[in-house]
mmCIF file of the N, C-alpha and C atoms, coordinates in Angstrom:
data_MODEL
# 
_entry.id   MODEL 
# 
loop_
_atom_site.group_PDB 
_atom_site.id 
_atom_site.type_symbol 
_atom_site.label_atom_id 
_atom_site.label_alt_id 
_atom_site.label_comp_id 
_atom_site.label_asym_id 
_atom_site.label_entity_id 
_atom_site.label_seq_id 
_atom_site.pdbx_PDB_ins_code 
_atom_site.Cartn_x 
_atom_site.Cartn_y 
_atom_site.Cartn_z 
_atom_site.occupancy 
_atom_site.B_iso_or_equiv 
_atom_site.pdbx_formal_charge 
_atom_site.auth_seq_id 
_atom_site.auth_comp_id 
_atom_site.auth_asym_id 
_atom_site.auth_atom_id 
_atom_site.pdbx_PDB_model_num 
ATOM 1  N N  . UNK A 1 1  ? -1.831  -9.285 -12.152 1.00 0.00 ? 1  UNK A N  1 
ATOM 2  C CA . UNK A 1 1  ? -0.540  -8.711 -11.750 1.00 0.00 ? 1  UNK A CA 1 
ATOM 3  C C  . UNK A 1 1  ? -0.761  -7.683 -10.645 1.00 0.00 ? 1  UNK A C  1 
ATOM 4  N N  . UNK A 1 2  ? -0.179  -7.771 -9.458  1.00 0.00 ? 2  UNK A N  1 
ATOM 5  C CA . UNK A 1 2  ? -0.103  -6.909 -8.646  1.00 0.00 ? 2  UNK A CA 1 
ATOM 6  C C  . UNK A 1 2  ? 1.002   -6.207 -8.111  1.00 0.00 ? 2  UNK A C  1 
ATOM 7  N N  . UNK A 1 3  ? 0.578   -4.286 -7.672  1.00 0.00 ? 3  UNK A N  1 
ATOM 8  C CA . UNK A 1 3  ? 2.065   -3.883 -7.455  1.00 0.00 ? 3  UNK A CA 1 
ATOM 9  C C  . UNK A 1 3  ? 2.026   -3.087 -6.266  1.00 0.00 ? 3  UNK A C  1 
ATOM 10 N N  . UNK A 1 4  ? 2.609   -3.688 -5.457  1.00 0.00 ? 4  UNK A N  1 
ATOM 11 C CA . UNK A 1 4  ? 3.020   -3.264 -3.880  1.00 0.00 ? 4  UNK A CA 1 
ATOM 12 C C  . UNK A 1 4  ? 4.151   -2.039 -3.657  1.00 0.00 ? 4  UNK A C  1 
ATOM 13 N N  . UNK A 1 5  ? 3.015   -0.901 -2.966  1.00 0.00 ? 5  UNK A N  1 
ATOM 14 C CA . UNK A 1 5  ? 4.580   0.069  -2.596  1.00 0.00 ? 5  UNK A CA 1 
ATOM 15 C C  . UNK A 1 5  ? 4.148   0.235  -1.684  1.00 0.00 ? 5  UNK A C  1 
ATOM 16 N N  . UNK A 1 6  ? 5.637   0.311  -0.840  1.00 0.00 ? 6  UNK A N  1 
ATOM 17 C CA . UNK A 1 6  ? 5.343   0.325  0.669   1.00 0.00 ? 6  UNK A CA 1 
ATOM 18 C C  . UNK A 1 6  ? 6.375   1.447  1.159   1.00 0.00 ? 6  UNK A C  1 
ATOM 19 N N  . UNK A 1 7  ? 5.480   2.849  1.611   1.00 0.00 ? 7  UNK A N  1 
ATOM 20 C CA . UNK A 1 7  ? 6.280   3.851  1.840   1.00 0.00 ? 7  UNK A CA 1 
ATOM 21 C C  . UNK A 1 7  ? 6.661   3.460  3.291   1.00 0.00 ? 7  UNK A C  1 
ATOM 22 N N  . UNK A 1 8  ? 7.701   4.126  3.718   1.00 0.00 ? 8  UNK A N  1 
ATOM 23 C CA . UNK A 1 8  ? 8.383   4.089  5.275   1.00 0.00 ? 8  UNK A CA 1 
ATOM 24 C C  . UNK A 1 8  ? 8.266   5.570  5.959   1.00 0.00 ? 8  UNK A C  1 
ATOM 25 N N  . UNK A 1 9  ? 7.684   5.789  7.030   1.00 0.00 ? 9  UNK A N  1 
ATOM 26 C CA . UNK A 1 9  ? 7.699   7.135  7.303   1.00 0.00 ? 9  UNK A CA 1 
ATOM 27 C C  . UNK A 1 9  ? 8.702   6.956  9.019   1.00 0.00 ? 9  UNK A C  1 
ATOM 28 N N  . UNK A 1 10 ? 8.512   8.161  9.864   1.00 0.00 ? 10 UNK A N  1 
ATOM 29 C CA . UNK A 1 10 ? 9.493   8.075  10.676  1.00 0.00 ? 10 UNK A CA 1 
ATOM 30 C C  . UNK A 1 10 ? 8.846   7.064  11.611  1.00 0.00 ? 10 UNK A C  1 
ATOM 31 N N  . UNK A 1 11 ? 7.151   7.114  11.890  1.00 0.00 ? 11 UNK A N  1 
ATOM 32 C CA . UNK A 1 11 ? 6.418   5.846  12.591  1.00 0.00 ? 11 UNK A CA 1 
ATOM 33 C C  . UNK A 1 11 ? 5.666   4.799  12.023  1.00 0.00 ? 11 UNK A C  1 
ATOM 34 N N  . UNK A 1 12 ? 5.292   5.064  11.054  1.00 0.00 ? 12 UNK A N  1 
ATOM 35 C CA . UNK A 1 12 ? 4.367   4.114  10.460  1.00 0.00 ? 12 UNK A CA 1 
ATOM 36 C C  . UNK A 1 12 ? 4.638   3.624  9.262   1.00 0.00 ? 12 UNK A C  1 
ATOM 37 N N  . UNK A 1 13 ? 4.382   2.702  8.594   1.00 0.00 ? 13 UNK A N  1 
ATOM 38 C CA . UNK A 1 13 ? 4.371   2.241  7.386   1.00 0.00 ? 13 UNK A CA 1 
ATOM 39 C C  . UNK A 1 13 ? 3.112   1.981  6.862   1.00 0.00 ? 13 UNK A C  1 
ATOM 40 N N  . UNK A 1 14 ? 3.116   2.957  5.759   1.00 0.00 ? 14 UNK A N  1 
ATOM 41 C CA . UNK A 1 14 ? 1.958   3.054  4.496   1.00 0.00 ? 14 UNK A CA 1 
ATOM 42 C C  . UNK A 1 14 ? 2.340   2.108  2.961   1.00 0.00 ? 14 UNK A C  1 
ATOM 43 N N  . UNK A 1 15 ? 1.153   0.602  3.490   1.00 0.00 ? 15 UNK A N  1 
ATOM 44 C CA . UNK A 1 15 ? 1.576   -0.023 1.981   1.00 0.00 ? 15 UNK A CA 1 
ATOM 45 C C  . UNK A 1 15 ? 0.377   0.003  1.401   1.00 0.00 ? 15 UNK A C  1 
ATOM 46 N N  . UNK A 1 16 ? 0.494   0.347  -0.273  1.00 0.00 ? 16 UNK A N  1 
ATOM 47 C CA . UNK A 1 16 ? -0.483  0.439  -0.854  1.00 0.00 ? 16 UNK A CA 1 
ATOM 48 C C  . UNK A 1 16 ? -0.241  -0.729 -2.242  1.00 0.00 ? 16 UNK A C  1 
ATOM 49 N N  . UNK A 1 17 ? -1.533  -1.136 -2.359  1.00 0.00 ? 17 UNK A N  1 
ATOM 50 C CA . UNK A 1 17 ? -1.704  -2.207 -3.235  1.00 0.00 ? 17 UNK A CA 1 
ATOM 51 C C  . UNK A 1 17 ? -2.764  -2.050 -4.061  1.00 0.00 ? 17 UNK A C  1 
ATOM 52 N N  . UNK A 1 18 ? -2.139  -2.028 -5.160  1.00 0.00 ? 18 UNK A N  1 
ATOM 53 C CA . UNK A 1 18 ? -2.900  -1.881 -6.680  1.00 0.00 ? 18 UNK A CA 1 
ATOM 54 C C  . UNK A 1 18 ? -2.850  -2.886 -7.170  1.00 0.00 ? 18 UNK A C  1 
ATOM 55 N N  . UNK A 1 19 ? -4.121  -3.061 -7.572  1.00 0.00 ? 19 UNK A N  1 
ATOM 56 C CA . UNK A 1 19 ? -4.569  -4.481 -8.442  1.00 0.00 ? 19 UNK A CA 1 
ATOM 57 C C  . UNK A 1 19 ? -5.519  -3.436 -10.104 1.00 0.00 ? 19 UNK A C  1 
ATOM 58 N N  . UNK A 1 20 ? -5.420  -4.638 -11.195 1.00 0.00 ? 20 UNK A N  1 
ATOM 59 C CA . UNK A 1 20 ? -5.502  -4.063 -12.135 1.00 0.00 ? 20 UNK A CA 1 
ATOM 60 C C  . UNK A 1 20 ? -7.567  -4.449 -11.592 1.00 0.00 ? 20 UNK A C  1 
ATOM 61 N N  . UNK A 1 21 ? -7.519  -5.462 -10.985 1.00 0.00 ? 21 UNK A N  1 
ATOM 62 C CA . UNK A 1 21 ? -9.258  -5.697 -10.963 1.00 0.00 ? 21 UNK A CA 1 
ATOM 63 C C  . UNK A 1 21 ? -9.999  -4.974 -9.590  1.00 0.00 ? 21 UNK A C  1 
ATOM 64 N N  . UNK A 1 22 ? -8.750  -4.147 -8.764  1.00 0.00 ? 22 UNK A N  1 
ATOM 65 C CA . UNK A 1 22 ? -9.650  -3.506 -7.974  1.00 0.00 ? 22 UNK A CA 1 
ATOM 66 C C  . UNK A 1 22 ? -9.176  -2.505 -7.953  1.00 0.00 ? 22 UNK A C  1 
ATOM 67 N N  . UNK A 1 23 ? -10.386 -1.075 -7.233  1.00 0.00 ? 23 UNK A N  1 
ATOM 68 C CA . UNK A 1 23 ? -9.666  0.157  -6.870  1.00 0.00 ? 23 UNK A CA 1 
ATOM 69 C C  . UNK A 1 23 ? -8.061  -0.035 -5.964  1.00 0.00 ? 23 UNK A C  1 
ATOM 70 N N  . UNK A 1 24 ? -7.373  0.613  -5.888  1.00 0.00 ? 24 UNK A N  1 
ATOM 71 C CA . UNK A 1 24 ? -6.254  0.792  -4.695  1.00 0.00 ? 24 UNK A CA 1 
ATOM 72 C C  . UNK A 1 24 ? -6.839  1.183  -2.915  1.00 0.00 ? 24 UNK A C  1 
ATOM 73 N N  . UNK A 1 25 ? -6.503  -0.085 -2.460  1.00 0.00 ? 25 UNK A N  1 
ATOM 74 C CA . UNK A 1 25 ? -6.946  -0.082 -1.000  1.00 0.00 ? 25 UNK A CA 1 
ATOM 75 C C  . UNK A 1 25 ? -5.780  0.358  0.024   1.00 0.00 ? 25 UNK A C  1 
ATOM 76 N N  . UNK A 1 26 ? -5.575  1.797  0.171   1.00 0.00 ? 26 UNK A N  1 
ATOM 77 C CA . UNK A 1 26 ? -4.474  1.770  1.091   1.00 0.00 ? 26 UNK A CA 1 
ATOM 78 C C  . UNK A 1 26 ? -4.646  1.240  2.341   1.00 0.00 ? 26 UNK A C  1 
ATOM 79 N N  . UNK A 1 27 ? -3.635  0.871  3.015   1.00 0.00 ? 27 UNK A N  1 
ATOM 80 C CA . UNK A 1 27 ? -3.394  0.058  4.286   1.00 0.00 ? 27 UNK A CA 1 
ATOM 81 C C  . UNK A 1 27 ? -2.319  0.591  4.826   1.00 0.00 ? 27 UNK A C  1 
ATOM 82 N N  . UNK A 1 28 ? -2.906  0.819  6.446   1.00 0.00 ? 28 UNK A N  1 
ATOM 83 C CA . UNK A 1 28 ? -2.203  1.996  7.220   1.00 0.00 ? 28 UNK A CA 1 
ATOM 84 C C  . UNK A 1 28 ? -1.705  0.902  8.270   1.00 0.00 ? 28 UNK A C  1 
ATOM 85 N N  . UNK A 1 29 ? -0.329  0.776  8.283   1.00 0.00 ? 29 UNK A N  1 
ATOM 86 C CA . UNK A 1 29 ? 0.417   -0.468 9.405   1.00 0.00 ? 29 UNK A CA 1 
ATOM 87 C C  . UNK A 1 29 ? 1.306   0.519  10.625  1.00 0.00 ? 29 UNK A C  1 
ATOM 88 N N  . UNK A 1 30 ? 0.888   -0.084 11.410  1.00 0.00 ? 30 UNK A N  1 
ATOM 89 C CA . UNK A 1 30 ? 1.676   1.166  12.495  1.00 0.00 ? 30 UNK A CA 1 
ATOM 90 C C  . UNK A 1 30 ? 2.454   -0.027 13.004  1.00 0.00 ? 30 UNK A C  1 
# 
């Protein structure tokens, strides 16, 4: 099961993805 949050800032979008079998790998999307 995986759970995606994807914050919105005024330039970039920060989505972070948690998996129960791995650490949380944030991912920085400009």
């Amino acid at each position: 099961q995986w759970e995606h949050t994807i914050l919105v800032t005024q330039n970039s979008y920060e989505v972070l993805t948690v998996s129960d079998k791995s650490p949380p790998p944030p991912a920085f999307v400009n």
